[in-house]
C-alpha positions as CSV (number, residue, x, y, z in Angstrom):
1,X,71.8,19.8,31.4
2,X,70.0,20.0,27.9
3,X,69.5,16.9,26.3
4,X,71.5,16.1,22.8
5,X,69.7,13.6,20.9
6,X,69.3,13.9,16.6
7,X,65.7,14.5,17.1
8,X,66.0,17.8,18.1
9,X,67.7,19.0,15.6
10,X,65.2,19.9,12.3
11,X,67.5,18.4,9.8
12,X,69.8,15.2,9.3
13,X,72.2,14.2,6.8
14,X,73.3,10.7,6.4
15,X,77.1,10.2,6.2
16,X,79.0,7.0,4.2
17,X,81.8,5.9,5.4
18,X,84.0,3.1,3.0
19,X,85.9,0.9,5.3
20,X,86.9,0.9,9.1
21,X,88.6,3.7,9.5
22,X,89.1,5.3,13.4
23,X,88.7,9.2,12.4
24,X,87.4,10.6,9.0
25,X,86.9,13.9,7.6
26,X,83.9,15.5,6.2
27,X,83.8,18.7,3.9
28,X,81.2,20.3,5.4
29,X,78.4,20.1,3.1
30,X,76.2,23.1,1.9
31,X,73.1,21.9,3.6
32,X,74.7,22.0,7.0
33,X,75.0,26.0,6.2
34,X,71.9,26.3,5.0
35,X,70.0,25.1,7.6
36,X,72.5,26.5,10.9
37,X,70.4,28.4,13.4
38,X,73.8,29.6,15.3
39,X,76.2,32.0,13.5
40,X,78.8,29.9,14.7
41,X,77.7,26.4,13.4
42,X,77.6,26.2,17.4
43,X,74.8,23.5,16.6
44,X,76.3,21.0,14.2
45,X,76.6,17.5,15.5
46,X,77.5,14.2,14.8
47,X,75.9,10.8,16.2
48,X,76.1,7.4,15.5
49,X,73.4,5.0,14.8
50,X,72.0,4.7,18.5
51,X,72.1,8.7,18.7
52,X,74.9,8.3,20.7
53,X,77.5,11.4,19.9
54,X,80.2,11.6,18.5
55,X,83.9,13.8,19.1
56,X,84.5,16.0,15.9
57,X,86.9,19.4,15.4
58,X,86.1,21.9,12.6
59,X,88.8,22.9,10.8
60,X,88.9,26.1,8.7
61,X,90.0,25.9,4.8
62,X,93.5,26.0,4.3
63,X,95.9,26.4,1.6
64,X,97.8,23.6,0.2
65,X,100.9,23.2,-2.2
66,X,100.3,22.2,-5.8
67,X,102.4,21.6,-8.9
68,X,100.6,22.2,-12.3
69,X,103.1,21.8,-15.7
70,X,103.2,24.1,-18.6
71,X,104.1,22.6,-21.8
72,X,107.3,24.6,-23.8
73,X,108.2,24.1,-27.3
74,X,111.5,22.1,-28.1
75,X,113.8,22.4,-31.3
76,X,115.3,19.2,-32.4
77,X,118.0,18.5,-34.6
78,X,118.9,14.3,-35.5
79,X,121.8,13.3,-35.6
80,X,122.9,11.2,-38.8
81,X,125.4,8.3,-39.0
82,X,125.9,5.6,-41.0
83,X,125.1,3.3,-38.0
84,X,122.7,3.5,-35.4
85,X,125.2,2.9,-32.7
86,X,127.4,5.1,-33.5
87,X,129.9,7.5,-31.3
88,X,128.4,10.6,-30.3
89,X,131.4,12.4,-28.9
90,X,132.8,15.2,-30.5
91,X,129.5,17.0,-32.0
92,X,130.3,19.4,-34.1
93,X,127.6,22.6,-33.6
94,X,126.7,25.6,-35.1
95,X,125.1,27.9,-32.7
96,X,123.6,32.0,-32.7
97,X,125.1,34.3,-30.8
98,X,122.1,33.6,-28.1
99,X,123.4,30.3,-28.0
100,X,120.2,29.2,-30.1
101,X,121.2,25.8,-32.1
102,X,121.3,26.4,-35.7
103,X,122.5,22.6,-37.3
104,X,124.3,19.9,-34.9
105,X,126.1,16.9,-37.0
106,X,128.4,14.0,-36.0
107,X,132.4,14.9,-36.4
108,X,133.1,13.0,-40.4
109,X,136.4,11.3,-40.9
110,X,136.8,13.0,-44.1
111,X,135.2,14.4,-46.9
112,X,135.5,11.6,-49.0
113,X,133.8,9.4,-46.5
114,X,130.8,12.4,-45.5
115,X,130.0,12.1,-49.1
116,X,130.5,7.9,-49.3
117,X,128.2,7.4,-46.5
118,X,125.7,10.2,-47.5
119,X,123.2,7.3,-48.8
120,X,123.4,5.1,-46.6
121,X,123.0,7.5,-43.5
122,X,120.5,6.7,-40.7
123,X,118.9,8.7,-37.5
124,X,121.5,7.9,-34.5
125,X,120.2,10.0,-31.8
126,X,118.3,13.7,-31.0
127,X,119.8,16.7,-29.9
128,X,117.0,19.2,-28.3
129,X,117.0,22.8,-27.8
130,X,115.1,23.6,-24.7
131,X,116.0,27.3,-24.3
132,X,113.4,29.7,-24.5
133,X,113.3,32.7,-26.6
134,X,111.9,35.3,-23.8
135,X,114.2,33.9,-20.6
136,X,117.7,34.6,-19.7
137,X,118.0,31.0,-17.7
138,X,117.6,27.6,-18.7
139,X,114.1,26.6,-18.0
140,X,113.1,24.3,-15.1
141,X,112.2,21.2,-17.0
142,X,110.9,17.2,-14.9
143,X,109.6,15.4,-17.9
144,X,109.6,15.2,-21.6
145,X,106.5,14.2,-23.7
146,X,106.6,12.6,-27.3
147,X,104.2,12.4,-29.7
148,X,104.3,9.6,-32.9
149,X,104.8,10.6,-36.3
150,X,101.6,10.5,-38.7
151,X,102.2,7.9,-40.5
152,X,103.0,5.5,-37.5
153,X,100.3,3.9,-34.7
154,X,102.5,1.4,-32.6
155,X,105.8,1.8,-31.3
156,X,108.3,0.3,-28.9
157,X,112.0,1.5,-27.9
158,X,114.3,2.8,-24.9
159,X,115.4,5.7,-25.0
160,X,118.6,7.2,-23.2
161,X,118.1,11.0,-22.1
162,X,121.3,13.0,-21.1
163,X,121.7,16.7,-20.7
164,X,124.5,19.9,-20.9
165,X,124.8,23.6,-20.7
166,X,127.3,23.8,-23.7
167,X,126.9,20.1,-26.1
168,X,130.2,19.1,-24.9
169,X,130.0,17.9,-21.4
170,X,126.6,15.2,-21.4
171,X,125.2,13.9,-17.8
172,X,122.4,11.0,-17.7
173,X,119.3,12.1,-16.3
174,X,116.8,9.0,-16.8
175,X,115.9,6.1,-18.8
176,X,112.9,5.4,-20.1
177,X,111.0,2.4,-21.7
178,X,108.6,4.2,-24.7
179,X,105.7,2.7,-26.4
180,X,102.1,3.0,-28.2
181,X,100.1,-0.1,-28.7
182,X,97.0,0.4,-31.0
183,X,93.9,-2.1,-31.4
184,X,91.5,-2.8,-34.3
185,X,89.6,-0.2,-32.5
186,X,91.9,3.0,-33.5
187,X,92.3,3.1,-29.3
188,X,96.3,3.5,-28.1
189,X,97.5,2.4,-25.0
190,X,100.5,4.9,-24.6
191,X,103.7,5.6,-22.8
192,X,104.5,8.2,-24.0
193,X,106.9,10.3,-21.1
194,X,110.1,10.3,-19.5
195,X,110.3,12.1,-15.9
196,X,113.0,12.9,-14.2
197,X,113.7,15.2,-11.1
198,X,113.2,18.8,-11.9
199,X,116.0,20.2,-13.0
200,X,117.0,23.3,-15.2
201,X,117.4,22.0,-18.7
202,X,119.5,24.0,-21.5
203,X,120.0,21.2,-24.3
204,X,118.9,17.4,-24.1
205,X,120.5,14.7,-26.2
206,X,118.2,11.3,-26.6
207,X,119.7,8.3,-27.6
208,X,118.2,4.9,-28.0
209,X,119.1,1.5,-26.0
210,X,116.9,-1.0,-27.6
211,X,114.4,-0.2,-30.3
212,X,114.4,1.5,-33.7
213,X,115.4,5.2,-33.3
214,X,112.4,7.7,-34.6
215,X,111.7,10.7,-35.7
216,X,108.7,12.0,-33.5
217,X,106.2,14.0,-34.1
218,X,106.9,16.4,-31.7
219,X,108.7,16.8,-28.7
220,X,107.3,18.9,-25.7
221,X,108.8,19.5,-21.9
222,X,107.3,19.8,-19.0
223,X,107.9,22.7,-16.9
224,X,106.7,22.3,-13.1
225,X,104.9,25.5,-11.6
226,X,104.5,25.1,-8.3
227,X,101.7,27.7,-6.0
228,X,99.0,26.8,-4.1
229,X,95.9,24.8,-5.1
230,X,92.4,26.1,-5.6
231,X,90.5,26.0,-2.8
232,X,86.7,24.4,-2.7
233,X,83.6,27.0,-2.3
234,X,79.7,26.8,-1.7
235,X,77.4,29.5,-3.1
236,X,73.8,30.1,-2.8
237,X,71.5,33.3,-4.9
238,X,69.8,35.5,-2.2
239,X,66.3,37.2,-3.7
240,X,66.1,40.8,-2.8
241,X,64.0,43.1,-1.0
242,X,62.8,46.3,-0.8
243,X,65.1,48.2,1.5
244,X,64.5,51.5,3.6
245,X,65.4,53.9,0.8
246,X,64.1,53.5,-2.7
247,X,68.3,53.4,-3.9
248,X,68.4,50.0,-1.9
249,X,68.0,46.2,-2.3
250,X,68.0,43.8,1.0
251,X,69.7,40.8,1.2
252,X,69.4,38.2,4.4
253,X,72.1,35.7,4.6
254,X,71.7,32.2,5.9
255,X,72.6,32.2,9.4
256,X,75.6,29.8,9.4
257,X,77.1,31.2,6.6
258,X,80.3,33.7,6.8
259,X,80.8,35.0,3.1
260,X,84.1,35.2,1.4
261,X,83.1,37.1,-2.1
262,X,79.5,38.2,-3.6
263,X,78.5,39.1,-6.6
264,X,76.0,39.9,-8.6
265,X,73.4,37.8,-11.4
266,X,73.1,39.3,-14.5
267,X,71.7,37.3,-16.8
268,X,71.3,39.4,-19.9
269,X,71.2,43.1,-21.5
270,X,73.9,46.0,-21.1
271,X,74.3,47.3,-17.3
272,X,76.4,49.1,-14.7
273,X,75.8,49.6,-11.6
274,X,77.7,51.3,-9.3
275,X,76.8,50.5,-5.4
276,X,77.7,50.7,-1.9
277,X,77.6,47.7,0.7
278,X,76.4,48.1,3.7
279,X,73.7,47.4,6.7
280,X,71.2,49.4,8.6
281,X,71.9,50.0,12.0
282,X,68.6,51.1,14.2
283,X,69.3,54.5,16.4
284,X,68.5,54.6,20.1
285,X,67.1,58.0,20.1
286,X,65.1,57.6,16.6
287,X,62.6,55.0,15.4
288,X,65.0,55.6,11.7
289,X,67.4,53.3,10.9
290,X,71.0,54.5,9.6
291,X,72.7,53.5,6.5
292,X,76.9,52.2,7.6
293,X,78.3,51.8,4.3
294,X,81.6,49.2,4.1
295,X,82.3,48.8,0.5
296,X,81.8,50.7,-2.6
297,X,82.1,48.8,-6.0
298,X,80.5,48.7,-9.3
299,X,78.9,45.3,-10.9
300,X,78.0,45.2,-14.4
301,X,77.4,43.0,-17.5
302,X,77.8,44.2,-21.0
303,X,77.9,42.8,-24.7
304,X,81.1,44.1,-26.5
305,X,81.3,42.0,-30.0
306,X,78.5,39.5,-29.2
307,X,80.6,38.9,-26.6
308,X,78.9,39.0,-22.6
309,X,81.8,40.8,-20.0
310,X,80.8,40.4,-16.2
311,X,81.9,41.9,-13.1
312,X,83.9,39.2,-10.9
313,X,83.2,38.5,-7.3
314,X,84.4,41.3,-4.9
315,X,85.6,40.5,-1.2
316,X,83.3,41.5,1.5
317,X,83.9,41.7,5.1
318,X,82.0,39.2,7.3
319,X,80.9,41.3,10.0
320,X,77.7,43.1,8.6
321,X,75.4,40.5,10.3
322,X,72.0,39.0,9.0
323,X,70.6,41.5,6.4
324,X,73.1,43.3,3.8
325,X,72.2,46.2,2.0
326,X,73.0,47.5,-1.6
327,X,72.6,51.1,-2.2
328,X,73.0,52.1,-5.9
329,X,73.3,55.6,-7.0
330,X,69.9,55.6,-8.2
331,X,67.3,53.5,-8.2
332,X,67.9,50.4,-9.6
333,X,66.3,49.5,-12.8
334,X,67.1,45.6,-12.3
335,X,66.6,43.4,-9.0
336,X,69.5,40.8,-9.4
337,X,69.7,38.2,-7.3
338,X,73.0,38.5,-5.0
339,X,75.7,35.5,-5.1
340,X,77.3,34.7,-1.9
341,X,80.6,32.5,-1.6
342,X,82.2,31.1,1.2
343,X,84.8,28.7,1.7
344,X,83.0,25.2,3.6
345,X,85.4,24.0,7.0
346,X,86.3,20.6,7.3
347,X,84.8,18.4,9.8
348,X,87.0,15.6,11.7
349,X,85.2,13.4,13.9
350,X,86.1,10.1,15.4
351,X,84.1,7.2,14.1
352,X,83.0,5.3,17.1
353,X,80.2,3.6,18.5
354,X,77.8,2.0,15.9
355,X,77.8,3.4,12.2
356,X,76.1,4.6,10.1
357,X,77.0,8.0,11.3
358,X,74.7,11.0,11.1
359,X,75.2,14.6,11.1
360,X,72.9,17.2,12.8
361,X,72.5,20.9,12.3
362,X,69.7,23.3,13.4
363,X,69.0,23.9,17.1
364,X,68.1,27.1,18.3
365,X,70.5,28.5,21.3
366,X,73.1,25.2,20.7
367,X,75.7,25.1,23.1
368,X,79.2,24.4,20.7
369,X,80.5,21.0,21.3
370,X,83.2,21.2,18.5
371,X,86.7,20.0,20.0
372,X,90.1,21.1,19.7
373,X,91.9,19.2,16.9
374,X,93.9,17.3,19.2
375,X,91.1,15.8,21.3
376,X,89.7,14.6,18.2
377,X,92.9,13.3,16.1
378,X,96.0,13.2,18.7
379,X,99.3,13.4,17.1
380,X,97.9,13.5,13.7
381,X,100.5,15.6,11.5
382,X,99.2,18.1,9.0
383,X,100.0,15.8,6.1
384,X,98.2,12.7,7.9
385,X,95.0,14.5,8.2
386,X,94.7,15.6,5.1
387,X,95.0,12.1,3.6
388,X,92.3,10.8,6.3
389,X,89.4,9.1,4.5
390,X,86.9,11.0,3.4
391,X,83.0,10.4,4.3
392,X,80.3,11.6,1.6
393,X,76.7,13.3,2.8
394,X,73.5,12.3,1.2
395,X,70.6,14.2,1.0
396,X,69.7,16.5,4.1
397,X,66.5,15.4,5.6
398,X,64.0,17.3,7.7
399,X,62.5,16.5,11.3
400,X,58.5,17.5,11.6
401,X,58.8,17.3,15.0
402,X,62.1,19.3,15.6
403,X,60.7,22.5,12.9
404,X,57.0,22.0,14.8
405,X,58.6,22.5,17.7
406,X,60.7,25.3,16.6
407,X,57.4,27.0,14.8
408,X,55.7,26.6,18.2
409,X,58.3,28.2,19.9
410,X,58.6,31.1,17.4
411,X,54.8,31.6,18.4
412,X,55.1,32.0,21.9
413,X,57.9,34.1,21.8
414,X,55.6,36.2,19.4
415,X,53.0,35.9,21.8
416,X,54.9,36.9,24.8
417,X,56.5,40.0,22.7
418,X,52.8,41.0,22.1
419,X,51.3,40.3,25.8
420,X,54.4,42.6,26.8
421,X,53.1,44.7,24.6
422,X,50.3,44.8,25.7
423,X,50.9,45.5,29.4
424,X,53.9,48.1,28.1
425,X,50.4,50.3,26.9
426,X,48.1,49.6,29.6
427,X,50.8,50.5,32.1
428,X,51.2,53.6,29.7
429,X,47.4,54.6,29.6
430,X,46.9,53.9,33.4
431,X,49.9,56.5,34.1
432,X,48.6,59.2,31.8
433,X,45.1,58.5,33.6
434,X,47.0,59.0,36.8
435,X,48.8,62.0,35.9
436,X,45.3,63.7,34.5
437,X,43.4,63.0,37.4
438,X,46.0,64.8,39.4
439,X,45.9,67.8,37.2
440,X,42.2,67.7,37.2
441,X,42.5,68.0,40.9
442,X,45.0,70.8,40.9
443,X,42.7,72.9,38.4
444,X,39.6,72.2,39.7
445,X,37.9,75.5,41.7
446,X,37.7,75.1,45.3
């Protein structure tokens, strides 16, 4: 049995873990890629502070549900009374024939009395607009954001929030205590939103329970969009070489490292170039090696108005092995450097034994020991292991001992490959030897 100890591996990377916690997750870092010697990160492992190992799964990148909010304008209208308290049944409203709000006002008792009170008139309450000019449906709306007027710095007051789909039938849909506290400083403390549970929102009405009612600044809602968030990447810039044919650049790929998109640095100037993806594949039968194209794109960078536009990352299958080729149409003017993207796994490993914890990557012909999921983390749901504490990596560290060792073996296999070698020739010479004597002896006269 070969024996797993961090000392054979030629890099370590220090892991920090906050608190006690019985399993932890890890987002793979970049180093670990970087320095793989298997394909299949087959020789990542963790140990504790004794060396001892630890259990650990690897768990590919996955998708989660996010919400993100888009602000959308509001039109408001006040509504006027001679008190503050007032009744706001019965508002009487002029509307479009899109249903758009063109003046809202408080039923009057008479005329007489409308033109009375018109002095002494103060702001009762809010009535906001919250269609949308370019949708058919109300919009989907969770919160409602204020801003103060100009001329004001501090302010406290609740404020009442009801909705309706035609200003006539009004349901509550929060509460909400508002306020901006400012210091000689010119810095606010604010609270300055109401949420609510998502809901699709045509009109609003805000009245206030306590506090002076305001005119505000401005008025914004909040309109949830729900997909999935962005998920985290590595990258690293690969140099290139000369390839076979004088149309292509080489590219080798760290070893651990399955890329998701590539692309190409540009850094300056106007260029296009169109290519093909591929590797080489050596022939049995000739010493040549073929071309296998797998993806034809063009990369470019140009200046249009002082302005630079770049080609994005294109997504490449994973399968082309070690060395990736780019064959342009011609040959290229430019040698850019190629940037490869891939998507780091998560490790999850049970923190045992004696911390700190260590993890170790590069061993040549590592057997896997990553675990199933469950033998790592049982009955751990989805949700549960994506809120496990995180650990954080330090700086990767390298082992003389492990990369001597590894050099010294790269030099005997060398050395065997040329005593083969070798023997393959002398076996060669020896047979055509063999095969001329006996000709010589067939052709000599008797």
């Amino acid at each position: 049995m070969i024996a797993d100890v961090p000392y054979d591996y030629t890099h370590v990377i220090p892991l920090a873990v906050a608190g006690k916690p019985s399993v932890v997750q890890l987002q793979l870092p970049r180093a670990a890629y970087l320095n793989a010697r298997t394909a299949g990160l087959h020789d990542i492992r963790i140990f504790d502070a004794s060396g001892a190992p630890q259990p650990f799964a690897l768990r590919p990148p996955e998708s989660v549900a996010s919400t993100a909010h888009r602000a959308l304008p509001v039109r408001v209208f006040p509504l006027m009374a001679e008190r503050a308290d007032a009744p706001l049944a019965g508002l009487e409203v002029s509307t479009a024939t899109d249903g758009r709000v063109l003046s809202v006002r408080l039923p009057a008792a008479s005329a007489a009395a409308t033109a009375a009170a018109a002095g002494r008139e103060r702001l009762a309450a809010l009535v906001l607009d919250l269609r949308q000019d370019d949708a058919a449906e109300p919009p989907l709306v969770d919160a409602l954001h204020f801003s103060l007027p100009a001329q004001r710095s501090t302010y406290n007051g609740q404020v009442l929030l009801e909705a309706s789909d035609d200003l006539k039938r009004w349901e509550t849909v929060g509460v909400a205590e508002l306020s901006w506290l400012s210091n000689a400083s010119e810095e606010t403390l604010a609270n300055d939103k109401l949420d609510f549970p998502a809901r699709p929102m045509r009109y609003a009405r805000l009245s206030w329970r306590s506090g002076e009612p305001l005119q505000f600044g401005a008025i914004s809602a909040q309109s949830p969009v729900r997909g999935l968030a962005e998920r985290a990447t590595e990258s690293i810039l690969l140099q290139p070489q000369p390839g076979k044919d004088a149309r292509d650049l080489l590219y080798t790929k760290p070893i651990g490292v399955t890329p998701l998109r590539i692309g190409l640095q540009v850094d300056s100037g106007n260029v296009v170039l169109p290519a093909t993806l591929g590797s080489y594949r050596e022939q049995r039968r000739s010493a040549q090696a073929r071309f296998e194209p797998a993806l034809r794109t063009t990369f470019f960078r140009l200046e249009q108005n002082g302005k630079p536009r770049q080609s994005g990352d294109v997504a490449v299958p994973g399968w082309l092995g070690q060395q990736w080729v780019l064959r342009f149409d011609q040959p290229p003017a430019v040698r850019p450097a190629m940037r490869m993207v891939w998507e780091p796994a998560t490790l999850v490993f049970v923190a045992g034994g004696t911390p700190p914890y260590t993890l170790a990557v590069g061993r040549d012909k590592a057997p896997p020991a990553a675990r199933d999921i469950a033998e790592v983390a049982p009955g751990f749901t989805p949700s549960e292991l994506r809120a496990l504490e995180r650990a954080s990596a330090g700086a990767p560290r390298e082992q003389a001992e492990a990369l001597a060792s590894l050099a010294r073996q790269a030099v005997a296999a060398n050395s065997t490959a040329q005593q083969r070698l070798i023997i393959l020739w002398g076996v060669l010479v020896l047979g055509v030897a063999v095969v001329a004597g006996m000709v010589w002896r067939l052709l000599r006269p008797k």
